[in-house]
DRENLUMMAR-944827 format. One record per residue (C-alpha): residue number from 1; residue in three letters; chain; x, y, z. Coordinates in steps of 0.5 Angstrom, whole numbers. Example, Ala and Ser with C-alpha at 12.3 -4.5 7.8 and 13.67 -1.06 7.14 Angstrom:
2
{k: 1	r: ALA	c: A	east: 25	north: -9	up: 16}
{k: 2	r: SER	c: A	east: 27	north: -2	up: 14}
This chain:
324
{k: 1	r: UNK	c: A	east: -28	north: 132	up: 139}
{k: 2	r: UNK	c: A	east: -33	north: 128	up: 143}
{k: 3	r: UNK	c: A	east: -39	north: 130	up: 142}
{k: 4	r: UNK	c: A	east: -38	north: 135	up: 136}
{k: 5	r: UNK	c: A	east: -41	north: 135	up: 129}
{k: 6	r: UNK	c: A	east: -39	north: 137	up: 122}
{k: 7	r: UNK	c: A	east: -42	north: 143	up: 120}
{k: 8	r: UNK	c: A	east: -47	north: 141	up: 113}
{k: 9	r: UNK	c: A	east: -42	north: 147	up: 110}
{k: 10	r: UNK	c: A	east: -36	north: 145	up: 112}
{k: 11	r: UNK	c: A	east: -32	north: 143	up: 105}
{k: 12	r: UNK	c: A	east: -30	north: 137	up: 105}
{k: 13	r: UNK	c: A	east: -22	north: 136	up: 102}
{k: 14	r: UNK	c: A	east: -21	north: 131	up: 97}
{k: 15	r: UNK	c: A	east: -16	north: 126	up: 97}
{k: 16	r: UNK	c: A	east: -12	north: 127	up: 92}
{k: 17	r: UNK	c: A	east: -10	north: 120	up: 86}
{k: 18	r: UNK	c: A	east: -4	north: 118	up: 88}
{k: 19	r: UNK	c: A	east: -4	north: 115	up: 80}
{k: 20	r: UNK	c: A	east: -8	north: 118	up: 73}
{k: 21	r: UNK	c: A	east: -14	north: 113	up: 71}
{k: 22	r: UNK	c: A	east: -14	north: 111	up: 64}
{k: 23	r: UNK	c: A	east: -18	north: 109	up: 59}
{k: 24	r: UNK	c: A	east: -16	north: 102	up: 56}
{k: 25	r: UNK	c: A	east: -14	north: 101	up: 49}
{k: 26	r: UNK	c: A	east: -20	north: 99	up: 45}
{k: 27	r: UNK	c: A	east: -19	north: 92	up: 44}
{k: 28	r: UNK	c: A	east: -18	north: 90	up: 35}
{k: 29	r: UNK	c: A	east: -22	north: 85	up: 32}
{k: 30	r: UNK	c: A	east: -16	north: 80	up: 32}
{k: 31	r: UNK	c: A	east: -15	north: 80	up: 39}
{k: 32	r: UNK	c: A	east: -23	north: 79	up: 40}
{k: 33	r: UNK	c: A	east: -21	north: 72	up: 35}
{k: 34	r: UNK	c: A	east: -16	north: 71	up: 39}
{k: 35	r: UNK	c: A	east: -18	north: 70	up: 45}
{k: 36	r: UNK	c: A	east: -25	north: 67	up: 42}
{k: 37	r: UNK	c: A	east: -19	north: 62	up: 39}
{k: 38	r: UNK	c: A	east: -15	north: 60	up: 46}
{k: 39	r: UNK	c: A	east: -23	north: 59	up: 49}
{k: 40	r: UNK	c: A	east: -24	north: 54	up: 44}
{k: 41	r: UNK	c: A	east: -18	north: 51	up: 45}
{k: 42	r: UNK	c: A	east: -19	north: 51	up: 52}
{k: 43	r: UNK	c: A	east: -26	north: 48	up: 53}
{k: 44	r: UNK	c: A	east: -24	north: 42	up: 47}
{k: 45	r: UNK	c: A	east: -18	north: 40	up: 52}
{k: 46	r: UNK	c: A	east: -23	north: 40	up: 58}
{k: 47	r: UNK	c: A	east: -28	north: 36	up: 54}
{k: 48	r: UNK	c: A	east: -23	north: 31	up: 50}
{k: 49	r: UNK	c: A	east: -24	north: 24	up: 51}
{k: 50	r: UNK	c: A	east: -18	north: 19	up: 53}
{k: 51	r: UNK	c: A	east: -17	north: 14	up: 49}
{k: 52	r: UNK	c: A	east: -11	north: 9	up: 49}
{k: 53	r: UNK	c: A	east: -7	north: 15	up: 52}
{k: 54	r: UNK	c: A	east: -10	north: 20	up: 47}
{k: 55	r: UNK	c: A	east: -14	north: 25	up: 48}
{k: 56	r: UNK	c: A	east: -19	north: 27	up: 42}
{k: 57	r: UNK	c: A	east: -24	north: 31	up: 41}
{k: 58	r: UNK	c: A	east: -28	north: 35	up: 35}
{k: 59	r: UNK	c: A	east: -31	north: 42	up: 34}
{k: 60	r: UNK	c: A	east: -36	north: 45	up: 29}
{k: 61	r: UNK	c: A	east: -36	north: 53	up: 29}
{k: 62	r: UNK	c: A	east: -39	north: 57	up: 24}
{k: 63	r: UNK	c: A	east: -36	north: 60	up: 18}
{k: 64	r: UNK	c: A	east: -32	north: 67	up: 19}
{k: 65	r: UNK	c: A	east: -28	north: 71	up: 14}
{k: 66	r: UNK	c: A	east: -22	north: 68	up: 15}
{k: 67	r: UNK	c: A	east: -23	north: 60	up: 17}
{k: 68	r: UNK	c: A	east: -16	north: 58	up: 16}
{k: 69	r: UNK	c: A	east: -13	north: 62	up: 20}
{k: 70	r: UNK	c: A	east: -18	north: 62	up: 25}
{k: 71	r: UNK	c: A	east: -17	north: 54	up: 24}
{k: 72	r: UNK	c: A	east: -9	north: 55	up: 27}
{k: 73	r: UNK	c: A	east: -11	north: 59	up: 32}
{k: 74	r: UNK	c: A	east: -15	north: 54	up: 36}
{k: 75	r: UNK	c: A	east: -10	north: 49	up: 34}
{k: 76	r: UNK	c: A	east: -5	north: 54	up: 37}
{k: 77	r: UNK	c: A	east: -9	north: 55	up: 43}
{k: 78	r: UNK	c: A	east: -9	north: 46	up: 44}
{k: 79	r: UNK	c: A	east: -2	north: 46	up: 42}
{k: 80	r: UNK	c: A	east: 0	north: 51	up: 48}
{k: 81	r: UNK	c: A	east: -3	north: 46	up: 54}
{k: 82	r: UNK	c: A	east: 3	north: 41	up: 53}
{k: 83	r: UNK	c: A	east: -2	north: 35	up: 51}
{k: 84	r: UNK	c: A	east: 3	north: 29	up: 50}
{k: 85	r: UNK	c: A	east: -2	north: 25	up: 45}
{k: 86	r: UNK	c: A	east: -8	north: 28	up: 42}
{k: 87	r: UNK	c: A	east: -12	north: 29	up: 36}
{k: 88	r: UNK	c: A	east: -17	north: 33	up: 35}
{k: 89	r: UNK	c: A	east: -22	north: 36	up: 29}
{k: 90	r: UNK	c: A	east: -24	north: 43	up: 27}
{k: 91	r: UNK	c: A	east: -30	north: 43	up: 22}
{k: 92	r: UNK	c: A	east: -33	north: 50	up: 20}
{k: 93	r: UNK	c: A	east: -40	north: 50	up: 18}
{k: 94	r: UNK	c: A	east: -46	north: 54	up: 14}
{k: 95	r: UNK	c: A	east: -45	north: 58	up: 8}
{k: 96	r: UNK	c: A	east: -38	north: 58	up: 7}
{k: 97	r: UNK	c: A	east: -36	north: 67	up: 7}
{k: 98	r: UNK	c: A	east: -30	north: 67	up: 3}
{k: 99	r: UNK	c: A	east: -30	north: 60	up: -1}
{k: 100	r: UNK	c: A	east: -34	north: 55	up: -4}
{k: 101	r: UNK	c: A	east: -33	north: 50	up: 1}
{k: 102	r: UNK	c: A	east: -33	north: 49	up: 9}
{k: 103	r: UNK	c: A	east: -27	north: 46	up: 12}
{k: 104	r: UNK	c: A	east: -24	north: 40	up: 17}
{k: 105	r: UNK	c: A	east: -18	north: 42	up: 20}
{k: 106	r: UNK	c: A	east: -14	north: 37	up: 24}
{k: 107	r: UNK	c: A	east: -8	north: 38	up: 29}
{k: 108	r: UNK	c: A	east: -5	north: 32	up: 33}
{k: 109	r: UNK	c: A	east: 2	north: 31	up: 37}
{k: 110	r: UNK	c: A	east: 4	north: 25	up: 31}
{k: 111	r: UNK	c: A	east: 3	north: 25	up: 24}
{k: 112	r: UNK	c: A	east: 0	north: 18	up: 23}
{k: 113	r: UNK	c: A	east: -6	north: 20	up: 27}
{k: 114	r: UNK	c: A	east: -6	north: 25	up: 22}
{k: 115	r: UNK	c: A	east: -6	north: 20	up: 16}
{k: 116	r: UNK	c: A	east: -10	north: 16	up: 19}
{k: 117	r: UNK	c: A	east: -16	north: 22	up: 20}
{k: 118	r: UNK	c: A	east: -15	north: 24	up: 13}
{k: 119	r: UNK	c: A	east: -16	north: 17	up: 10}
{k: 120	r: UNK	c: A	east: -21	north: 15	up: 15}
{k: 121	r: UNK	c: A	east: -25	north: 23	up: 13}
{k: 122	r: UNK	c: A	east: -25	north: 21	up: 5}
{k: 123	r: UNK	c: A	east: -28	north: 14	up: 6}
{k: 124	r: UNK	c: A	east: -33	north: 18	up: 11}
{k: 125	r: UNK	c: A	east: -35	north: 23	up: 6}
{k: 126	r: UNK	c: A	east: -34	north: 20	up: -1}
{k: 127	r: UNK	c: A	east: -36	north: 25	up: -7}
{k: 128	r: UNK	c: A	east: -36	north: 30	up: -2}
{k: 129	r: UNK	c: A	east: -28	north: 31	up: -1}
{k: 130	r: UNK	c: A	east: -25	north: 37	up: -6}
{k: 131	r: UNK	c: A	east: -18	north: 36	up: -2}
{k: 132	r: UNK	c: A	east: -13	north: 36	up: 2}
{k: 133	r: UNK	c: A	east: -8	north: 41	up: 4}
{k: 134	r: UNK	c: A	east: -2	north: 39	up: 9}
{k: 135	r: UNK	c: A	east: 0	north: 44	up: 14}
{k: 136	r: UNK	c: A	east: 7	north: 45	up: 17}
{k: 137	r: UNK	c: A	east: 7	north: 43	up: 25}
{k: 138	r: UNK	c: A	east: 3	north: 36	up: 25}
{k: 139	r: UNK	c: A	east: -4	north: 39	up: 22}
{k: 140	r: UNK	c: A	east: -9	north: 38	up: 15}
{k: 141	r: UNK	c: A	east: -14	north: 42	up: 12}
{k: 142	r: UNK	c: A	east: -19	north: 38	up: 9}
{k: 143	r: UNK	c: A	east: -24	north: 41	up: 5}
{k: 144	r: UNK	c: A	east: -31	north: 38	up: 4}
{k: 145	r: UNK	c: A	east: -37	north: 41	up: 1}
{k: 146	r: UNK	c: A	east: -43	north: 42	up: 7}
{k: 147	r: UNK	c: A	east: -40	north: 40	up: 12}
{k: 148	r: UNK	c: A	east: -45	north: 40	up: 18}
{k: 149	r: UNK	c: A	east: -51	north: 40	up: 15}
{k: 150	r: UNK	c: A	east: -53	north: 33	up: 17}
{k: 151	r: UNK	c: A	east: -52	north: 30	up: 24}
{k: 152	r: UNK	c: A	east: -48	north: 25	up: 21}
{k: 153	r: UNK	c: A	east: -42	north: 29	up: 20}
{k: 154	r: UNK	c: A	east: -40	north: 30	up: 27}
{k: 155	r: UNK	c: A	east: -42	north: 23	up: 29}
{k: 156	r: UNK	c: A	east: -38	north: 21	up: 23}
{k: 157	r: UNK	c: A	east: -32	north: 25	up: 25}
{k: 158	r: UNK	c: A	east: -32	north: 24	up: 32}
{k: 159	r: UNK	c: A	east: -32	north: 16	up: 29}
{k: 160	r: UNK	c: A	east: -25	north: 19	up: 25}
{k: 161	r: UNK	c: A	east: -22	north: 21	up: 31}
{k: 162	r: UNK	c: A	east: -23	north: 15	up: 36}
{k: 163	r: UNK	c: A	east: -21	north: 11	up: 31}
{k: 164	r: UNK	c: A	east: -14	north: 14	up: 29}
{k: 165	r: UNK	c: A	east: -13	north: 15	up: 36}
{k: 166	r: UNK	c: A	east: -12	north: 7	up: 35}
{k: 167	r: UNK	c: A	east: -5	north: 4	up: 38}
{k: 168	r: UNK	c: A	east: -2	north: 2	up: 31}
{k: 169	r: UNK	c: A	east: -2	north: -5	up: 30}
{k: 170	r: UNK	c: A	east: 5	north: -8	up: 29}
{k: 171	r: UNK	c: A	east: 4	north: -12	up: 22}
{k: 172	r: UNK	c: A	east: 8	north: -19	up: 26}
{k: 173	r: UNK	c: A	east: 3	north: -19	up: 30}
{k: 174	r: UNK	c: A	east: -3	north: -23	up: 29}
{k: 175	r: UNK	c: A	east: -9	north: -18	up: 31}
{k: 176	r: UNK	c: A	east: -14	north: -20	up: 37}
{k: 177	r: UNK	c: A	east: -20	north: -24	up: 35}
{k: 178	r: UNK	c: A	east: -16	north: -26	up: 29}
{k: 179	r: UNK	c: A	east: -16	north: -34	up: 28}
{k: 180	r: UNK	c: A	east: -11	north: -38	up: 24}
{k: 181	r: UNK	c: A	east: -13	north: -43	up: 18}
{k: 182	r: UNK	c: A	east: -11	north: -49	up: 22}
{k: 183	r: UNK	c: A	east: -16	north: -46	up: 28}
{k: 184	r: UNK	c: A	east: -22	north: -44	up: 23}
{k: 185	r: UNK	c: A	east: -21	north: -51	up: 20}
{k: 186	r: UNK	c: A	east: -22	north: -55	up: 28}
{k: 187	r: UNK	c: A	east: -28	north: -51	up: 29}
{k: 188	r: UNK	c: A	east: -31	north: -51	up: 22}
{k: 189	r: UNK	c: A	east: -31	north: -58	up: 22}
{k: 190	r: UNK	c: A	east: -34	north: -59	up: 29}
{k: 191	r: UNK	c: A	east: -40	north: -56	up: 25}
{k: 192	r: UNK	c: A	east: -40	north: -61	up: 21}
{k: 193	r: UNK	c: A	east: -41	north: -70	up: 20}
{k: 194	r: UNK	c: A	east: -35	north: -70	up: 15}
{k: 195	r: UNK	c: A	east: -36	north: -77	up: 12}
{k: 196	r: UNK	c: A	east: -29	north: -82	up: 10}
{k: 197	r: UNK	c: A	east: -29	north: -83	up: 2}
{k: 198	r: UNK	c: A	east: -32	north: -90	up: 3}
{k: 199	r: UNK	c: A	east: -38	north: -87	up: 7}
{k: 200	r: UNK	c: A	east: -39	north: -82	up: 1}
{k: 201	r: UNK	c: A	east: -38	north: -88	up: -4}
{k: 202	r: UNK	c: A	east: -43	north: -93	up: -1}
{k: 203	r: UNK	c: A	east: -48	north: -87	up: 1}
{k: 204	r: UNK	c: A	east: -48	north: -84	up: -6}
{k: 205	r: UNK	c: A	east: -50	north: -91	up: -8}
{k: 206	r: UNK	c: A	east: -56	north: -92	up: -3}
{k: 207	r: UNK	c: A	east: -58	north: -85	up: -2}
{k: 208	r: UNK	c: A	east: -58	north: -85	up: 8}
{k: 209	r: UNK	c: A	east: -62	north: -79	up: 8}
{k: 210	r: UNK	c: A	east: -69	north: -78	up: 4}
{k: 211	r: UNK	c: A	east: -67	north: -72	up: 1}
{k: 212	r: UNK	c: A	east: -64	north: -71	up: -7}
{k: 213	r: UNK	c: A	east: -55	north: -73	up: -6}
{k: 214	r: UNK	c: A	east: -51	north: -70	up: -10}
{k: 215	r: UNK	c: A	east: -44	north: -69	up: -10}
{k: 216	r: UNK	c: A	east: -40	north: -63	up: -12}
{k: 217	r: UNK	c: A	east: -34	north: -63	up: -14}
{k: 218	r: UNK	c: A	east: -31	north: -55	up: -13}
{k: 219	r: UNK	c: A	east: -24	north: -56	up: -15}
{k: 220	r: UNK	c: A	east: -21	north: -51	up: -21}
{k: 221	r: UNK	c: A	east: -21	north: -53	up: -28}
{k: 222	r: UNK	c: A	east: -15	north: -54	up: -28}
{k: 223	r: UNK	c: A	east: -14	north: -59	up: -23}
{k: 224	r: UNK	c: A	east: -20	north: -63	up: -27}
{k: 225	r: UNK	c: A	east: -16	north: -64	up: -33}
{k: 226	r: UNK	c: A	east: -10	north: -66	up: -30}
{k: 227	r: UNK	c: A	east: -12	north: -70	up: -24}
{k: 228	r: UNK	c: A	east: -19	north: -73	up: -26}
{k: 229	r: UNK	c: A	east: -25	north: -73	up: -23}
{k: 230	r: UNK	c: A	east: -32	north: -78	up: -22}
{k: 231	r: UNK	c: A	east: -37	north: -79	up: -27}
{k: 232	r: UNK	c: A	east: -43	north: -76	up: -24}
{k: 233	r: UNK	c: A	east: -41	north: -71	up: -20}
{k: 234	r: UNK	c: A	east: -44	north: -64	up: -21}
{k: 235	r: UNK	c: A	east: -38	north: -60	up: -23}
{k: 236	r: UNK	c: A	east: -38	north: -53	up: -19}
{k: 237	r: UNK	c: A	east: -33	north: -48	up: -18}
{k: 238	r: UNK	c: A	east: -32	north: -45	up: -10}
{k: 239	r: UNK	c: A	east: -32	north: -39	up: -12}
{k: 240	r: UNK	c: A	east: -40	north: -41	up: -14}
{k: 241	r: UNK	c: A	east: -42	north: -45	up: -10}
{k: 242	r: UNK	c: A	east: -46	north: -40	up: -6}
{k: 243	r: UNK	c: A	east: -50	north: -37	up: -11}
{k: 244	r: UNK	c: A	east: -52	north: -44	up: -14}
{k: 245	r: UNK	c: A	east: -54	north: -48	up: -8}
{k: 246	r: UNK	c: A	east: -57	north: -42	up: -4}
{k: 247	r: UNK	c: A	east: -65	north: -43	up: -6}
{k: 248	r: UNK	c: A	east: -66	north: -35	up: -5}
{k: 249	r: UNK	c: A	east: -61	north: -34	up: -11}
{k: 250	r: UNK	c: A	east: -63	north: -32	up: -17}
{k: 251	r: UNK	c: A	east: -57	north: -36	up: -20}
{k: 252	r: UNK	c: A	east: -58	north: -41	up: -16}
{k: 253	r: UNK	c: A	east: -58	north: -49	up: -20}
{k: 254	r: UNK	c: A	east: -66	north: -52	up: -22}
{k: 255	r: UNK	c: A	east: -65	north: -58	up: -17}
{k: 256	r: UNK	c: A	east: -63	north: -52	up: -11}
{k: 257	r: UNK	c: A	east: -70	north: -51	up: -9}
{k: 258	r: UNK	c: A	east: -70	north: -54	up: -2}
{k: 259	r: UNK	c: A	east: -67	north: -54	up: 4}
{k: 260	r: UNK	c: A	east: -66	north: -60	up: 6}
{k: 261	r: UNK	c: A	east: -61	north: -63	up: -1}
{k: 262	r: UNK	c: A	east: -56	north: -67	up: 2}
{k: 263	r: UNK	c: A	east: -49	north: -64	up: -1}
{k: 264	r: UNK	c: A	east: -43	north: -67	up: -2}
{k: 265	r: UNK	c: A	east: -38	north: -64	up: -3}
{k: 266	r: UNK	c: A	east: -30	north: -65	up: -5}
{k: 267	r: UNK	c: A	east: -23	north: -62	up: -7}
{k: 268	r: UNK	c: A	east: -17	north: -64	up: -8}
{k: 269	r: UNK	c: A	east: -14	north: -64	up: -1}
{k: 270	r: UNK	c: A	east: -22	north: -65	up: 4}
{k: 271	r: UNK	c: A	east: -20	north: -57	up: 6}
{k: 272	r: UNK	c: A	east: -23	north: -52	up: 2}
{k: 273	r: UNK	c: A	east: -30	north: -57	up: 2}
{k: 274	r: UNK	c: A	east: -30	north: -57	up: 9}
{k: 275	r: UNK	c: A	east: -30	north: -49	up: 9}
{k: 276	r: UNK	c: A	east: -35	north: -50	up: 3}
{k: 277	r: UNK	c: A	east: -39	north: -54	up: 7}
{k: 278	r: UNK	c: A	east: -40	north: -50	up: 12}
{k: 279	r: UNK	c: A	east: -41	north: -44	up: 9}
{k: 280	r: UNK	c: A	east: -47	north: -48	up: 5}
{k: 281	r: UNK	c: A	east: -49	north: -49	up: 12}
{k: 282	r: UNK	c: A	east: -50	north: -42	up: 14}
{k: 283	r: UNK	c: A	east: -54	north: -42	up: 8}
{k: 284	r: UNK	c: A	east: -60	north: -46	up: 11}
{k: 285	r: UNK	c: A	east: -57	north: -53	up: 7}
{k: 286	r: UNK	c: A	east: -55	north: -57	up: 14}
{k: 287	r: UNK	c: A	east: -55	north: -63	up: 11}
{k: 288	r: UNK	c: A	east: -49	north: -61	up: 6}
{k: 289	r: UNK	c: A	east: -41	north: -64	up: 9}
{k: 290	r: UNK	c: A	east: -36	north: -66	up: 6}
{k: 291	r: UNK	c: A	east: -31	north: -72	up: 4}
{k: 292	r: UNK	c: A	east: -25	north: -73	up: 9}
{k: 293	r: UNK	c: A	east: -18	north: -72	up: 4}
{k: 294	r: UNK	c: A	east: -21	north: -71	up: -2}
{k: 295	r: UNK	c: A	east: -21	north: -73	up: -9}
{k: 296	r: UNK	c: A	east: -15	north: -75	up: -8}
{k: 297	r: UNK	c: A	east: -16	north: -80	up: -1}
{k: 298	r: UNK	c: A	east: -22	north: -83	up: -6}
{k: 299	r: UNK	c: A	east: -17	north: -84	up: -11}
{k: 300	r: UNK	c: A	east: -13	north: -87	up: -6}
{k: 301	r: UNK	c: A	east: -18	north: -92	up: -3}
{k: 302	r: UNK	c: A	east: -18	north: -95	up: -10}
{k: 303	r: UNK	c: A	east: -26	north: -93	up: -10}
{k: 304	r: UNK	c: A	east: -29	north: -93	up: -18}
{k: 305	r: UNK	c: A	east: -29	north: -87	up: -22}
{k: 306	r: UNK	c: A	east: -35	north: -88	up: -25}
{k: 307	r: UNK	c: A	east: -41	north: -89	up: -21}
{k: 308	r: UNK	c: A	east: -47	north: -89	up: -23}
{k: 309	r: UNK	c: A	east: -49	north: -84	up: -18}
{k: 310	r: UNK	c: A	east: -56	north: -85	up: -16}
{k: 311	r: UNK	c: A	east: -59	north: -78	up: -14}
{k: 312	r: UNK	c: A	east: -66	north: -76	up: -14}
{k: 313	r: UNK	c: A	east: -69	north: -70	up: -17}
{k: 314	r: UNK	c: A	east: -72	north: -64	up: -12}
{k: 315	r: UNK	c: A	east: -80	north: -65	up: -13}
{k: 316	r: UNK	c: A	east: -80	north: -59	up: -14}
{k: 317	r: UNK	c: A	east: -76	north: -58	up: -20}
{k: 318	r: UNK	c: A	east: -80	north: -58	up: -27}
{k: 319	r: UNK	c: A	east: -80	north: -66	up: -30}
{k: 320	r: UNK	c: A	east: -75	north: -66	up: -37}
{k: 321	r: UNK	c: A	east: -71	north: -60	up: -35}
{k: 322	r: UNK	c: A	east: -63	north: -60	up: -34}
{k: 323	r: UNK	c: A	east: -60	north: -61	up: -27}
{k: 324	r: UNK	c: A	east: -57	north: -54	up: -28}
């Protein structure tokens, strides 16, 4: 009623529970890794990069009692959020408890993201991979000896899983940035003043540069014995010609000791020479070229054989020693 209180001993009746109130179940340690499992799989999904469509992502945990099947419950976990290309890695790391070495668990929606991360985890980590162990649904252990232990390791895997996200690259076509030979061919030779054989001749003989003229036959043995060659030539082969005129090489020839040689060189055809050539130039020998069509367009110039080449040697070169 208005107005009215309610006598401090008045007793106050309970409302009764419509339900009983029971204690939860206690929670196993299996559960506790479950769920530790789904939350890791989660927050490496909603960290993931996309590259190409590919969602990829890498993970270092510590080490448990039982890493493997630990490893395939994140995996698990990935797996249930539906991705349509992913690849992601799994590393455990510190003292390993129940083995000798740590592991780097691989799952992903197609197996050759997986062959690429195993042949791309084993250059990564060479002397340090013990082995590698498919596992069924599109997943891979991989054991590795102290996995973690440096910042190089998970760099180094995060560089294994961008890279095998990489879109296959179909072997009939040519890879972007690649050039063909005629193409190196045209470019190469604009770096260089290629001389016809006449020109090589009538500079052999009366020296245009005041600098040590050599030519240079690179030809293979072969093509000498049953081609011929010119008589004054320094014979050569392309697969040291580098090492023999570059002025920093230890096994470089007695006449290579300047820059400024005037090298000409020549093959069968003019075009092996001019990559040659070229590749003289990268060495700092800028005066290097070679002869338009080769011994053959100087044999076909009806030009002389032997020659009396009258090549000077480097000043720097020691009086009475061997060109070579």
């Amino acid at each position: 009623m208005p107005g009215s209180t309610v006598s401090p001993t008045a007793k106050i009746n309970a409302v009764p529970v419509p339900f009983d109130l029971k204690p939860l179940p206690p929670r196993t340690l299996a559960a506790v890794r479950d769920q530790v499992a789904q939350e890791i799989g989660v927050r490496m999904v909603n960290k993931a990069e996309l590259l190409h469509d590919v969602k990829v992502g890498v993970m270092m945990t510590f080490s448990k009692s039982d890493d493997p099947g630990f490893l395939k419950q994140i995996a698990q976990a990935i797996k249930e959020c539906c991705l349509k290309d992913f690849l992601f890695a799994i590393a455990t790391t510190g003292p390993p408890i129940d083995s000798d070495v740590n592991f780097v668990f691989f799952c992903s929606s197609a197996e050759h993201y997986i062959q690429r991360a195993v042949l791309l985890t084993t250059s990564k980590f060479i002397g340090r991979v013990l082995g590698v162990q498919n596992e069924p649904a599109l997943s891979c252990f991989i054991s590795v000896k102290d996995i973690g232990y440096t910042s190089y390791d998970e760099i180094a895997l995060w560089d294994v899983v961008r890279k095998s996200a990489l879109p296959p690259i179909d072997p009939l076509i040519p890879p972007p940035g690649s050039r063909g030979i005629e193409k190196i061919l045209s470019d190469v030779r604009a770096q260089l003043q290629r001389l016809k054989p006449t020109e090589a001749y009538e500079e052999l003989r009366e020296p245009e540069v005041g600098a040590p003229t050599f030519l240079v036959d690179i030809r293979p043995a072969d093509q000498r014995d049953e081609e011929g060659g010119i008589t004054g030539a320094l014979v050569v082969e392309r697969n040291a010609l580098e090492w023999k005129f570059d002025p920093r090489s230890h096994s470089r020839l007695k006449i290579a000791d300047r820059y400024d040689l005037r090298i000409i060189v020549f093959c069968e055809d003019g075009d092996s020479s001019s990559l040659a050539a070229y590749s003289l130039q990268q060495l700092g020998l800028l005066n290097a070229t070679d002869i338009i069509g080769g011994y053959r367009a100087w044999r076909d110039a009806g030009l002389p054989v032997d020659i009396p080449i009258r090549s000077t040697r480097s000043v720097l070169s020691l009086p009475g020693e061997s060109l070579v």
